[in-house]
The first five atom37 places (N, CA, C, CB, O) and aatype in JSON, in Angstrom:
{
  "aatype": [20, 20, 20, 20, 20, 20, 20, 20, 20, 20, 20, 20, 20, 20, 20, 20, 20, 20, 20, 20, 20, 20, 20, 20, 20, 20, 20, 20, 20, 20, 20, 20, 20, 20, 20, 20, 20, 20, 20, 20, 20, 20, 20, 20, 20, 20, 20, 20, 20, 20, 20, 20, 20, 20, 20, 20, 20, 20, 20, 20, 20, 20, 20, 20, 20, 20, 20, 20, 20, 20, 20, 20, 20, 20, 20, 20, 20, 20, 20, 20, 20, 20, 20, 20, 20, 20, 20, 20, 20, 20, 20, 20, 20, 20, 20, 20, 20, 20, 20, 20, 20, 20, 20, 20, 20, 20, 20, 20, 20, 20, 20, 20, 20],
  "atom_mask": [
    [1, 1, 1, 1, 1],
    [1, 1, 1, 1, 1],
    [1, 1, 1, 1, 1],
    [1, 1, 1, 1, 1],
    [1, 1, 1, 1, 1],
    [1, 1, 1, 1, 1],
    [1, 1, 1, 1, 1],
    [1, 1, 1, 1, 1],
    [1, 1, 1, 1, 1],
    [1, 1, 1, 1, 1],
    [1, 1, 1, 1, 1],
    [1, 1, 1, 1, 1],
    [1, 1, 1, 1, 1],
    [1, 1, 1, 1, 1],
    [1, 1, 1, 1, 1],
    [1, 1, 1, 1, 1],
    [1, 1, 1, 1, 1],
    [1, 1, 1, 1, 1],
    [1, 1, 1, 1, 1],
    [1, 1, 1, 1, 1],
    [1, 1, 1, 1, 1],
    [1, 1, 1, 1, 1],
    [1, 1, 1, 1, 1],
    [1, 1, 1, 1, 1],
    [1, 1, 1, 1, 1],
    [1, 1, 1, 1, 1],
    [1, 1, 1, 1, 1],
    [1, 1, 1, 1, 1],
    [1, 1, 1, 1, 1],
    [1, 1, 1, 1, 1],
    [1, 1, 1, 1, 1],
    [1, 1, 1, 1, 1],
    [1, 1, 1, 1, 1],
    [1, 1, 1, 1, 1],
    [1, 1, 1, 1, 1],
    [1, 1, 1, 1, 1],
    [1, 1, 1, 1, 1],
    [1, 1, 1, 1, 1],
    [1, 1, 1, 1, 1],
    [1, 1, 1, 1, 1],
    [1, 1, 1, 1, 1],
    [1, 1, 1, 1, 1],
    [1, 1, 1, 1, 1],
    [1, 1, 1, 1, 1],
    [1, 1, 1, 1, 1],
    [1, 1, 1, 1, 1],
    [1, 1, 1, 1, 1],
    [1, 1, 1, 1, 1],
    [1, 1, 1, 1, 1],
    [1, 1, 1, 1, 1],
    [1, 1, 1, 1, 1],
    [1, 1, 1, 1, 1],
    [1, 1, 1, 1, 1],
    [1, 1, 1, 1, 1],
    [1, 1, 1, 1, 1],
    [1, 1, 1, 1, 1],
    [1, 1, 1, 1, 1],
    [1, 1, 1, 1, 1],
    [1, 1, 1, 1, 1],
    [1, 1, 1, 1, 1],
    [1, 1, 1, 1, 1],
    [1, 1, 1, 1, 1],
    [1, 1, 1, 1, 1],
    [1, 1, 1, 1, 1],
    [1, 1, 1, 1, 1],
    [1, 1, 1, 1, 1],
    [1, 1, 1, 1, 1],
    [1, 1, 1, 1, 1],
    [1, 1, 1, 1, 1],
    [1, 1, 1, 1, 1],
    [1, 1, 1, 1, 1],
    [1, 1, 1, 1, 1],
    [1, 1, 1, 1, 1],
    [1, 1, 1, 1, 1],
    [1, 1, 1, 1, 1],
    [1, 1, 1, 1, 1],
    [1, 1, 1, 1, 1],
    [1, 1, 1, 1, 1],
    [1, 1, 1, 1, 1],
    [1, 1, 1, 1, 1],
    [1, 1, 1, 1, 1],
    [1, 1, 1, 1, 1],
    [1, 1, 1, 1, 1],
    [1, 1, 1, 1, 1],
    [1, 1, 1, 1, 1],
    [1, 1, 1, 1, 1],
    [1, 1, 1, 1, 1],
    [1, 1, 1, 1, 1],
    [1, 1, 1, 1, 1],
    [1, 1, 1, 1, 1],
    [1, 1, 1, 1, 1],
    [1, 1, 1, 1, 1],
    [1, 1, 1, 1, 1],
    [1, 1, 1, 1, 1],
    [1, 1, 1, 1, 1],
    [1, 1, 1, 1, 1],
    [1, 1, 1, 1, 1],
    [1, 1, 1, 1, 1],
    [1, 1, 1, 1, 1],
    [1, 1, 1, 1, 1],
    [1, 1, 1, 1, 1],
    [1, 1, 1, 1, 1],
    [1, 1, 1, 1, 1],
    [1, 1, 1, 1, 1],
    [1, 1, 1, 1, 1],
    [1, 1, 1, 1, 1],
    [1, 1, 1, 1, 1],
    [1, 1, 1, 1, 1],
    [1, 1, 1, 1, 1],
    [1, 1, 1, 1, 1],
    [1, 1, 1, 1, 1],
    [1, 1, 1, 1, 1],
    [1, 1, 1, 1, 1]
  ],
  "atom_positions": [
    [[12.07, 11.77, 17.03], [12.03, 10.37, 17.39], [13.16, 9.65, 16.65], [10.63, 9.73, 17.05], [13.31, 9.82, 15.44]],
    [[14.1, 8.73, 17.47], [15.01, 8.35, 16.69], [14.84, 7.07, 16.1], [16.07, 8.45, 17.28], [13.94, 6.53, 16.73]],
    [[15.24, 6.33, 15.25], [15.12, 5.25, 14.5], [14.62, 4.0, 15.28], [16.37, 5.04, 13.88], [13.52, 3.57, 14.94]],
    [[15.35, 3.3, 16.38], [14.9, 2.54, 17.02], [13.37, 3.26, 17.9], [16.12, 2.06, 17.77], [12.34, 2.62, 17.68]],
    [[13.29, 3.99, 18.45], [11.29, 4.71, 18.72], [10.82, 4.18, 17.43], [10.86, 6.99, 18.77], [9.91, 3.35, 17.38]],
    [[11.23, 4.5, 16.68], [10.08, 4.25, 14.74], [9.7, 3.18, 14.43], [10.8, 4.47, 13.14], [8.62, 2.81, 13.98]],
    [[11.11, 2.35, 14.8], [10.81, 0.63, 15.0], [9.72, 0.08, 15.97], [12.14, -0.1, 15.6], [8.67, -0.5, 15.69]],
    [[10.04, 0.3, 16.73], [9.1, 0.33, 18.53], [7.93, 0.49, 17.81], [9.38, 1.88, 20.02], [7.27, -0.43, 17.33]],
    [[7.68, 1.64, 17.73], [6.2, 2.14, 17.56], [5.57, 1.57, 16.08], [6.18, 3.95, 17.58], [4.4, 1.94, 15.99]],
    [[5.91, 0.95, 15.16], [6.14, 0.34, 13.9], [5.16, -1.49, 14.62], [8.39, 0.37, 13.38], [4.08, -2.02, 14.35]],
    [[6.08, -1.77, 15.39], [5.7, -2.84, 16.02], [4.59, -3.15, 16.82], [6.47, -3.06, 16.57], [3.77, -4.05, 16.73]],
    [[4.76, -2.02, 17.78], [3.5, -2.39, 18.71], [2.45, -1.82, 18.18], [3.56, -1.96, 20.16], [1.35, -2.32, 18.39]],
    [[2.58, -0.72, 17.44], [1.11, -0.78, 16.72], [0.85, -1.5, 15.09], [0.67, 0.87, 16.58], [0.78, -0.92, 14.01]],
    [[0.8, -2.18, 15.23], [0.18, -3.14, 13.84], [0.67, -4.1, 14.86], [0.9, -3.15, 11.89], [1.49, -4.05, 15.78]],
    [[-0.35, -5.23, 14.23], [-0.83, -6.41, 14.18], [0.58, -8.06, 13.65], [-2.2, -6.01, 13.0], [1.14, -9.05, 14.1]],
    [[0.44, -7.32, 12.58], [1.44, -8.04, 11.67], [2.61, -6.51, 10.63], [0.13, -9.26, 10.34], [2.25, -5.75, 9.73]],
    [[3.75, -6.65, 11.21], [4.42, -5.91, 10.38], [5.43, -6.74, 9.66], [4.96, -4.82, 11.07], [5.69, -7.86, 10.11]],
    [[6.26, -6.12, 8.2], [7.26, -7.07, 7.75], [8.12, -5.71, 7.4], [6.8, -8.33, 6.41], [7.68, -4.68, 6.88]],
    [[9.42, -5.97, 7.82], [10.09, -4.99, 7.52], [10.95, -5.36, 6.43], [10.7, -4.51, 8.57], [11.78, -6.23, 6.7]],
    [[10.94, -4.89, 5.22], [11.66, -5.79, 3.73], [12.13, -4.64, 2.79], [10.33, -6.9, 2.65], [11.91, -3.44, 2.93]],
    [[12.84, -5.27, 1.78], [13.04, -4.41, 1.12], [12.57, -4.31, -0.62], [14.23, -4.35, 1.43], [12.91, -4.89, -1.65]],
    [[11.76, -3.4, -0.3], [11.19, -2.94, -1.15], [9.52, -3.26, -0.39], [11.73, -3.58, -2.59], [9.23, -3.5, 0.78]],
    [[8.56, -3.13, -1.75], [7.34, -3.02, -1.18], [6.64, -4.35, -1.72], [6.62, -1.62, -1.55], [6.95, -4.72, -2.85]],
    [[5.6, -5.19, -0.87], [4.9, -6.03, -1.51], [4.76, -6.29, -2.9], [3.98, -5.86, -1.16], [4.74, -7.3, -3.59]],
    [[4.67, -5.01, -3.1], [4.06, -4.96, -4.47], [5.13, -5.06, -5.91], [3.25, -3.52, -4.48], [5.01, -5.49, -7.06]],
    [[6.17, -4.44, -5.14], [7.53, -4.23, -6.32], [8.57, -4.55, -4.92], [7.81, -2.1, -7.37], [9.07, -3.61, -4.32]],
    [[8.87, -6.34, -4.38], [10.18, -6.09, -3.58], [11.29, -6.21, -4.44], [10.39, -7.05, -2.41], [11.43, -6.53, -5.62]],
    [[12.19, -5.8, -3.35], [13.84, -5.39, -4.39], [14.7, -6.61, -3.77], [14.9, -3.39, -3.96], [15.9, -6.55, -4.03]],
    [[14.24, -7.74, -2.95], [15.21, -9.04, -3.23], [13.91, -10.04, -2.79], [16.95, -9.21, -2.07], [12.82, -9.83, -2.26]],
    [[14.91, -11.78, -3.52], [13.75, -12.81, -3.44], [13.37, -13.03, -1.85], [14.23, -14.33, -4.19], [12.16, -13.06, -1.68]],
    [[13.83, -13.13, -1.16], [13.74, -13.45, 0.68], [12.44, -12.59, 0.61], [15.3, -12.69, 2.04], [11.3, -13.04, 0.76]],
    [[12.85, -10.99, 0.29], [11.31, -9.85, 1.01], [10.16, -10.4, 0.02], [11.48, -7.52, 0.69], [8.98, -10.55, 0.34]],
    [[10.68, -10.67, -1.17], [9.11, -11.53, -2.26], [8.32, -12.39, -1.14], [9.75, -13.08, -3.9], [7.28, -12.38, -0.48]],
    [[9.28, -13.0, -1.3], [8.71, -14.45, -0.84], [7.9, -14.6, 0.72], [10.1, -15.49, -0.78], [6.98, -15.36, 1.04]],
    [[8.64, -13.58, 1.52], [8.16, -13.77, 2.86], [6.97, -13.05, 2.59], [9.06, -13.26, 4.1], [5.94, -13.56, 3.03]],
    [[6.82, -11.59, 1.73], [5.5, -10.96, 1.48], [4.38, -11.49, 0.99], [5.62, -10.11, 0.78], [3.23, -11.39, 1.41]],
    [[4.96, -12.3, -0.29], [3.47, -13.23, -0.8], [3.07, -14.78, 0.38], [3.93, -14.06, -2.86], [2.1, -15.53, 0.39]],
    [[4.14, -14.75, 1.11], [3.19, -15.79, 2.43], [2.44, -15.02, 3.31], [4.19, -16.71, 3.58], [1.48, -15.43, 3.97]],
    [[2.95, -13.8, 3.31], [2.1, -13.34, 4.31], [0.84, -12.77, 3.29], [2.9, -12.15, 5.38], [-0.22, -13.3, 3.63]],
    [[0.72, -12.18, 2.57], [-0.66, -11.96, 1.24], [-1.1, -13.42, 0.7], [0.0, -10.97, -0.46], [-1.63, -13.29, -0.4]],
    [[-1.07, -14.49, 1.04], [-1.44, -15.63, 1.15], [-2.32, -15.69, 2.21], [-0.49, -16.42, 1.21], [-3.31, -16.36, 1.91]],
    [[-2.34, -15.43, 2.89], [-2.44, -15.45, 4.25], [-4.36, -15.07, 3.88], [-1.16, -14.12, 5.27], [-5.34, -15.77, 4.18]],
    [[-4.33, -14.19, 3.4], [-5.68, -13.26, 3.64], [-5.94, -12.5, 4.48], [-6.65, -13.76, 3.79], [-7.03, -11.98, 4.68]],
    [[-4.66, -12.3, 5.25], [-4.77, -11.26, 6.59], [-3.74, -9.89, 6.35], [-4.17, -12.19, 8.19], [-2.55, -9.71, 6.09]],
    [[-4.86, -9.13, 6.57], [-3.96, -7.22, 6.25], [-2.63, -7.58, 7.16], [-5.13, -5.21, 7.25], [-2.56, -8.49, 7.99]],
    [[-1.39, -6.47, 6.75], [-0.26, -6.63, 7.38], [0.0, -5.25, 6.76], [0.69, -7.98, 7.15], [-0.6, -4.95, 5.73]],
    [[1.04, -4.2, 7.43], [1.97, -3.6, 7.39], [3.01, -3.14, 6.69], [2.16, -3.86, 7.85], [2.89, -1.94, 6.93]],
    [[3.81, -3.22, 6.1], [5.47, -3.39, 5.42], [6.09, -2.11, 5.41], [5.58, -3.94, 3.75], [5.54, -1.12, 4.92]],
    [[6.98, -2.11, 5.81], [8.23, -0.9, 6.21], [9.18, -1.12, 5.01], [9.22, -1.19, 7.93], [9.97, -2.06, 5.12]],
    [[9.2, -0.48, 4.01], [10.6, -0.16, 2.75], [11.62, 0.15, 3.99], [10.38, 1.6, 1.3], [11.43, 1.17, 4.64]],
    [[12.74, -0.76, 4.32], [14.28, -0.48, 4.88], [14.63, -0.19, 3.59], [15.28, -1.75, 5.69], [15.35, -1.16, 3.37]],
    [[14.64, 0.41, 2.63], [15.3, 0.95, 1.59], [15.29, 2.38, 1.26], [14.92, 0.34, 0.63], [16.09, 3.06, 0.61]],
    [[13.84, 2.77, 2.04], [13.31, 3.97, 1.32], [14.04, 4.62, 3.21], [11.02, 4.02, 0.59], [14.19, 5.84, 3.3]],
    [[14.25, 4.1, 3.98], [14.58, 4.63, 5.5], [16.31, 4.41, 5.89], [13.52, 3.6, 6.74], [16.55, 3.63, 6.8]],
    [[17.09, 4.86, 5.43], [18.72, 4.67, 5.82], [18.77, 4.14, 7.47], [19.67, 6.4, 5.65], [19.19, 3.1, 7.98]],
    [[18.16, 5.35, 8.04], [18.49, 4.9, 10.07], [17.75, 3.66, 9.97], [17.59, 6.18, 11.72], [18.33, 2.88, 10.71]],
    [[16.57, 2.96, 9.33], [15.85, 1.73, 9.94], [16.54, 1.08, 9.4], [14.46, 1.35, 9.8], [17.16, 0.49, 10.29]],
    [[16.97, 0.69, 8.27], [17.88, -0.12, 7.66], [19.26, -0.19, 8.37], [18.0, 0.32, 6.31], [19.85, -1.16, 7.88]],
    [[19.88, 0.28, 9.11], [21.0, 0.73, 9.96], [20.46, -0.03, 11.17], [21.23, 2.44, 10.15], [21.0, -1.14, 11.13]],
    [[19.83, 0.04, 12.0], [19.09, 0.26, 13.47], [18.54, -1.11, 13.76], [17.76, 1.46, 13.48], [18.72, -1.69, 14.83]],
    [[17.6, -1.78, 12.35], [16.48, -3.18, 12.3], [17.26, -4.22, 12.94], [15.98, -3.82, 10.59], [16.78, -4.83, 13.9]],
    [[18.18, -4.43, 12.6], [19.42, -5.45, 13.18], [19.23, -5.44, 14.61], [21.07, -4.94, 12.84], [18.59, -6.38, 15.09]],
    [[19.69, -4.51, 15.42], [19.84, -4.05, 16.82], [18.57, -4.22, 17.33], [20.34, -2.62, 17.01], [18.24, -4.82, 18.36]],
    [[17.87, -3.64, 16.53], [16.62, -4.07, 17.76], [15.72, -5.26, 18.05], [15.63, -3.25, 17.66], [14.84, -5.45, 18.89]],
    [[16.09, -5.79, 17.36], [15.61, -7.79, 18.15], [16.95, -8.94, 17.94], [13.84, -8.87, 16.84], [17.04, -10.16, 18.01]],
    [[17.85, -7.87, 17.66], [19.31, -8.2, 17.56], [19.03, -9.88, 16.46], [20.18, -8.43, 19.57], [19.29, -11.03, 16.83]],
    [[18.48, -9.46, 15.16], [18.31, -10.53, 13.93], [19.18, -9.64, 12.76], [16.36, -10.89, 13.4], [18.96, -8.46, 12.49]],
    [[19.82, -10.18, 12.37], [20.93, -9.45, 11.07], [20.52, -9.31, 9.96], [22.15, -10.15, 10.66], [21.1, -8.47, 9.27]],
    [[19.67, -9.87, 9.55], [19.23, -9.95, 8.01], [17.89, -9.26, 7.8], [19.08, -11.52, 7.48], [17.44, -8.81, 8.86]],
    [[17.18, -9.07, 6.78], [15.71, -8.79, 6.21], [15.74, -10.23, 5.32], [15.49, -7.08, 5.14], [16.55, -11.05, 4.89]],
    [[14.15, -9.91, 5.37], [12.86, -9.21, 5.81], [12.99, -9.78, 7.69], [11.15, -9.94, 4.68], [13.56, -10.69, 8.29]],
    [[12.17, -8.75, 8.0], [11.67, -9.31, 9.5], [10.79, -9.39, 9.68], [11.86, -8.87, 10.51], [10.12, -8.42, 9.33]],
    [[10.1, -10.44, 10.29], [8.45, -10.05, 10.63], [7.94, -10.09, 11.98], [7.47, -11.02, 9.93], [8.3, -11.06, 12.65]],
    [[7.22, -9.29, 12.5], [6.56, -9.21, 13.71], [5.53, -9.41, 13.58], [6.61, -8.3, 14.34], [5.02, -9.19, 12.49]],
    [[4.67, -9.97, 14.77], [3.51, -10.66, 15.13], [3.22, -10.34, 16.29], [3.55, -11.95, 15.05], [3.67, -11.02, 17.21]],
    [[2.65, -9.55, 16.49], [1.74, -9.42, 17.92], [3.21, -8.9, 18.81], [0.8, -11.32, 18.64], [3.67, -9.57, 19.73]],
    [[3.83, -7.55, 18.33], [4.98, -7.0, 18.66], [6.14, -7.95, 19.18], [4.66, -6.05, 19.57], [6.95, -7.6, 20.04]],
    [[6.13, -9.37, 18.48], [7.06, -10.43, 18.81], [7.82, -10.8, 17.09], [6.05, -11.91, 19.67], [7.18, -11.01, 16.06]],
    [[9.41, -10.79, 17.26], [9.65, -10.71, 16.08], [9.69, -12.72, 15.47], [11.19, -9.64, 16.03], [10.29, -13.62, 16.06]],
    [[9.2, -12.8, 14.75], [8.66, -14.1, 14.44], [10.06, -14.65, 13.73], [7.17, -14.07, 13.42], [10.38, -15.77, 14.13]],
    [[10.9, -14.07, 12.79], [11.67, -14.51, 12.01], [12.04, -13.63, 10.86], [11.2, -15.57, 11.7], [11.98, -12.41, 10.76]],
    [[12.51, -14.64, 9.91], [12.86, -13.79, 8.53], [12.08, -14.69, 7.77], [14.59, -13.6, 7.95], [11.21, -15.41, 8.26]],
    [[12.46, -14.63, 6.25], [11.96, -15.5, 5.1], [12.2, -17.21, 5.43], [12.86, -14.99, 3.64], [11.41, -18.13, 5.22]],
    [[12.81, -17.24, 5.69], [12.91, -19.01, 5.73], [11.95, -19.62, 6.99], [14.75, -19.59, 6.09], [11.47, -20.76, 6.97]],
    [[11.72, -18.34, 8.42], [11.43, -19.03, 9.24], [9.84, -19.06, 9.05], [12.04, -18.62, 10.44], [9.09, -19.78, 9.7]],
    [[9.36, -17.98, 7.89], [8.0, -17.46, 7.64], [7.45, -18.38, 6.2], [8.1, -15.61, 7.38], [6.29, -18.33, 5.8]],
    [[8.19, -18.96, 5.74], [7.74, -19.86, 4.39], [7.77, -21.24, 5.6], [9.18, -19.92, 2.58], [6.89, -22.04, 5.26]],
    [[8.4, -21.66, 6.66], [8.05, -22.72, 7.05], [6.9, -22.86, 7.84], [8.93, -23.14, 7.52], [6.19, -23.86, 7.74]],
    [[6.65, -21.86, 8.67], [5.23, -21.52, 9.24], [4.22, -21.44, 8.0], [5.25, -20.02, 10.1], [3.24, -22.12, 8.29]],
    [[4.13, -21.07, 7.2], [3.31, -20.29, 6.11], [3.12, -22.43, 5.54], [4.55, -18.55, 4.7], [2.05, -23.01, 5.72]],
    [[3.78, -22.81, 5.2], [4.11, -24.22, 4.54], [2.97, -25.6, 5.7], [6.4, -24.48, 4.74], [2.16, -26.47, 5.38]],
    [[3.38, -25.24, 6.73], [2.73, -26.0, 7.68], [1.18, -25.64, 8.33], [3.69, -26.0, 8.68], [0.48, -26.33, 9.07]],
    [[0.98, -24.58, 7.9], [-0.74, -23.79, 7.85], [-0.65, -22.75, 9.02], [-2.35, -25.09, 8.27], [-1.48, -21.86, 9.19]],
    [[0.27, -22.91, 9.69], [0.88, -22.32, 10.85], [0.65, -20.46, 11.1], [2.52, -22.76, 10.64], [0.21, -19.86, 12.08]],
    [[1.17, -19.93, 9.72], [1.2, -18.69, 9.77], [0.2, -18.06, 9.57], [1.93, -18.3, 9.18], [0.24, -16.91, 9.99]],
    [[-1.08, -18.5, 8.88], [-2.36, -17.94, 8.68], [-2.99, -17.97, 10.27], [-3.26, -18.87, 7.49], [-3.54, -16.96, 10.72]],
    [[-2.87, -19.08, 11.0], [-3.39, -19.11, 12.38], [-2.94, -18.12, 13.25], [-3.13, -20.29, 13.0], [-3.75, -17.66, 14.05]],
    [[-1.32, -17.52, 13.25], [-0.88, -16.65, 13.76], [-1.64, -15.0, 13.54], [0.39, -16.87, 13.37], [-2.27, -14.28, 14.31]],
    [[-1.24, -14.85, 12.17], [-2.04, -13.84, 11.93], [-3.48, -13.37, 12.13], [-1.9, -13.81, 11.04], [-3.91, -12.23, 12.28]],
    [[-4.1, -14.47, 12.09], [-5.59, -14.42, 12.45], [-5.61, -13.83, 13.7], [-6.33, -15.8, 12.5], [-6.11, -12.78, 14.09]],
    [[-4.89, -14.82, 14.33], [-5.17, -14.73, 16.22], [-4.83, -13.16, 16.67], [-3.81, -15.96, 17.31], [-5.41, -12.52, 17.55]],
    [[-3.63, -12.7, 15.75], [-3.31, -11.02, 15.58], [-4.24, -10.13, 15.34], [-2.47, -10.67, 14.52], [-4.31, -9.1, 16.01]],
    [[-4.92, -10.35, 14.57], [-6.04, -9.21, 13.74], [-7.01, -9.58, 14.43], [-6.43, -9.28, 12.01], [-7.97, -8.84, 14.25]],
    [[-7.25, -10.65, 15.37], [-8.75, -10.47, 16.11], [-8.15, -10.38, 17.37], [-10.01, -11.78, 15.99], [-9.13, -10.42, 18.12]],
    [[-6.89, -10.24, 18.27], [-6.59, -9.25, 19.44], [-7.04, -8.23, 19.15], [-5.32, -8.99, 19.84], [-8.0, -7.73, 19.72]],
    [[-6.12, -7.48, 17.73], [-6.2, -6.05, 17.59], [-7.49, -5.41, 17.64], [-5.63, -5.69, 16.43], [-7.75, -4.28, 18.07]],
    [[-8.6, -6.59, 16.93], [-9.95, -6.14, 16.53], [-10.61, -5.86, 18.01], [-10.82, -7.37, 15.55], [-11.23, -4.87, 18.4]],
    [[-10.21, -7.2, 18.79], [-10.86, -6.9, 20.32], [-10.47, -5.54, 21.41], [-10.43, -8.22, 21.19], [-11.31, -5.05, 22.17]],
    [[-9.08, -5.09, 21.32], [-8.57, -4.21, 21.64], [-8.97, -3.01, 21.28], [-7.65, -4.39, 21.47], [-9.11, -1.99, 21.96]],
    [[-9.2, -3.25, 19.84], [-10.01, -1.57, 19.5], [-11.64, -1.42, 19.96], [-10.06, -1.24, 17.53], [-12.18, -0.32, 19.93]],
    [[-12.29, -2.55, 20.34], [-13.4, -2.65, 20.33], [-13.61, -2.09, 21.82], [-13.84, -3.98, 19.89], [-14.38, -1.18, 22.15]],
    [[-12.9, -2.7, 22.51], [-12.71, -2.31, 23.82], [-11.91, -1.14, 24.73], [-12.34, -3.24, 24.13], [-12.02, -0.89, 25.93]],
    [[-11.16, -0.6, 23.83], [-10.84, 1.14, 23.57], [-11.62, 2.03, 23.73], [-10.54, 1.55, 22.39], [-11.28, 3.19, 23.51]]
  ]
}
């Protein structure tokens, strides 16, 4: 499977993904911090792809919703933004509603599977 499939399939299955660098837990710049602790603000499970620990995704992430920078985040396999566009959603109460509405498709979808 080549890099862009990994992305694809990265996306449409989860709910909420953030593709950043480094991990929630230890990121390796302020943008992937910051967009991670809005989304762990949130109270809603999410995803995260290390583009650090993956050379082809880090290469490839660009091209495929054609956005240049990290972090990225997807929502309901729609790429929402980066850090600035996710602290302003996150700021306005905006992004918790998104995510919600994500994790109870997904919940209904599996239910109905």
């Amino acid at each position: 499977m080549d890099a862009l499939e990994r992305i694809d399939q990265e996306v449409k299955n989860n709910p909420v993904v953030i593709f950043m660098k480094g991990t929630p837990q230890f990121p390796m710049c302020g943008f992937s911090m910051r967009a991670a602790k809005a989304l762990s603000e949130c109270g809603v499970p999410f995803t995260h792809v290390n583009v650090l620990q993956d050379p082809e995704i880090f290469e490839n992430l660009p091209r495929y919703a054609d956005w240049p920078t990290f972090p990225q985040i997807y929502v309901d396999g729609e790429l929402i933004g980066g850090c600035d566009i996710t602290l302003e959603l996150h700021a306005g109460g905006e992004l918790k509603t998104l995510l919600e509405k994500a994790a109870a498709r997904q919940e209904t979808a599996a239910d109905e599977g």
